[in-house]
Every structure is written in C-alpha cells, then in structure tokens.
C-alpha positions, 0 to 999 in steps of 0.5 A, spaced: 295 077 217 295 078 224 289 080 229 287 087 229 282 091 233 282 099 236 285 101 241 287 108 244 292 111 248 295 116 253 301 118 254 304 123 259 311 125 263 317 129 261 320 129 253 326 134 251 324 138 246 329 135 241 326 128 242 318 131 239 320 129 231 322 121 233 315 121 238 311 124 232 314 120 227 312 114 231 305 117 231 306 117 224 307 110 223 302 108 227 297 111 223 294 114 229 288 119 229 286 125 233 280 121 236 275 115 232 273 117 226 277 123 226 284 125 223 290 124 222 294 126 228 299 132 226 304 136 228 299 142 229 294 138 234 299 137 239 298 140 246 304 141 251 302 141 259 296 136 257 296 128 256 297 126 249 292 122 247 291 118 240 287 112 237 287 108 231 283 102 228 286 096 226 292 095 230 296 088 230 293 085 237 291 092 238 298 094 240 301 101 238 308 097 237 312 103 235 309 108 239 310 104 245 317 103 245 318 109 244 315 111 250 318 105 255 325 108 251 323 115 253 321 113 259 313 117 257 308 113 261 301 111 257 295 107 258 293 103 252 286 101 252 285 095 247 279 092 244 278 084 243 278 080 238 273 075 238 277 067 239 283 072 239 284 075 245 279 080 250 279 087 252 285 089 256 287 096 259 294 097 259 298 102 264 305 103 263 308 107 270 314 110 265 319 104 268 318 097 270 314 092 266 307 094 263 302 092 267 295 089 263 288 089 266 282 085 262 276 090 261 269 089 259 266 091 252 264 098 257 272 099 259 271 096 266 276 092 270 274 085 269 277 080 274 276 072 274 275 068 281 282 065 280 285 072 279 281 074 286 284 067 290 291 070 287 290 076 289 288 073 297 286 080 301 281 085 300 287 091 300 290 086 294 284 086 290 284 095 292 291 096 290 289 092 283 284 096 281 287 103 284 293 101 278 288 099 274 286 106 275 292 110 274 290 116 270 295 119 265 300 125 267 301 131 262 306 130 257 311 137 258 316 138 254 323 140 256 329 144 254 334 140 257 340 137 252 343 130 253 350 131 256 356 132 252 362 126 253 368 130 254 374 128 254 379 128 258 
C-alpha cells in the first residue's frame, strides 16, 4: 500500500461542453469532495465561469493521479496543494500552466513556500528567487466551458 495524505486542487481554463462527463468522471474516481469533511463532489456543484476546486483525503503520494492527466491532456491547469507524510515525502504546491511540465514547490505545514539554502544558491539572483515565488503564486483562471466541437476529418 502506498503513502497517502490530503490534497487539493484548483482547476481552471477552457473545456468544450462534450468533455464535462470525462472531467466528472475523473472526479468520480477520485473520490473528491466538495471541501474537507464535506460531500462528494456531483455534478450539480459545478460551477461554470469560477476555478473548479476540489479536495480528498487519503490520496496515493497526495496525487489526484487521473484528474491530473486528464487536465494536462486537456490542457486545464490546476494548482494541487498536498500534505506530507512523515519519512515519505513533505508538503508540495504543485502549479500546472495548462502545458509544459508541472512545476512543484515545498510548502509548510501552513501552505507557505518553503526553500533550502541550496535551492537559493541555485537560484543565484534575487530577481530568480522572485520569479520562483510568483509561479509558485500563480493563482487559478476560471474554468469556462465552450460550445466548439473537435473538426471533422473530411475526405477528399
């Protein structure tokens, strides 16, 4: 059995409407609730034109594996806050830009960036450890839903 702990996340972007029963599905089998210590998540609580955001307990390395890549194949981003587990793996802040790598950043117990002196030394300027911390901010977009439909092959 792998380590578990609570994590949340925001998602934001652009979905078209046909995709809304693969993203709840992915919530689905997550197991993710409206809030801690709330309910399920269903259908009825979402929100279009406002950050989807979402939380469960006991997640695998506090990773919503599936709702995860299905935001990076969808291109969504999300923000993932996950708690540590002790002698496992500490406290991360995970920020998805809607392509690219997902980046990850430690956090305190309290969800405040954390850095050591060697990432520091990496980092070398102060304007590098600012640009650090303003991703590491990054706040989540709406998630708006659109009408558009993939195109048609056609054939020639």
């Amino acid at each position: 059995m792998s380590d578990r702990a609570s994590a949340s996340i925001t998602i934001g972007g652009t979905l078209p409407r046909w995709k809304l029963p693969d993203l709840f599905h992915a919530l689905a089998l997550e197991g993710a609730l409206t809030d801690f210590d709330e309910a399920p998540f269903e259908e009825k609580d979402f929100e279009a034109g406002k950050p989807l955001r979402v939380a469960c307990h006991e997640l695998a390395w506090g990773v919503f594996e599936t709702l995860e890549s299905f935001c990076r194949e969808q291109g969504l981003s999300y923000i993932r806050r996950s708690d540590g587990c002790q002698g496992a793996f500490s406290a991360e802040r995970v920020v998805y830009a809607g392509e690219g790598e997902p980046q990850s950043f430690d956090i305190n117990d309290e969800g405040d960036l954390v850095m050591s002196l060697h990432a520091i030394r990496r980092l070398v300027t102060l304007d590098a450890i600012e640009a650090h911390f303003a991703v590491a901010a990054r706040e989540p977009e709406p998630l708006n839903i659109t009408d558009a439909y993939p195109l048609a092959a056609t054939i020639d």
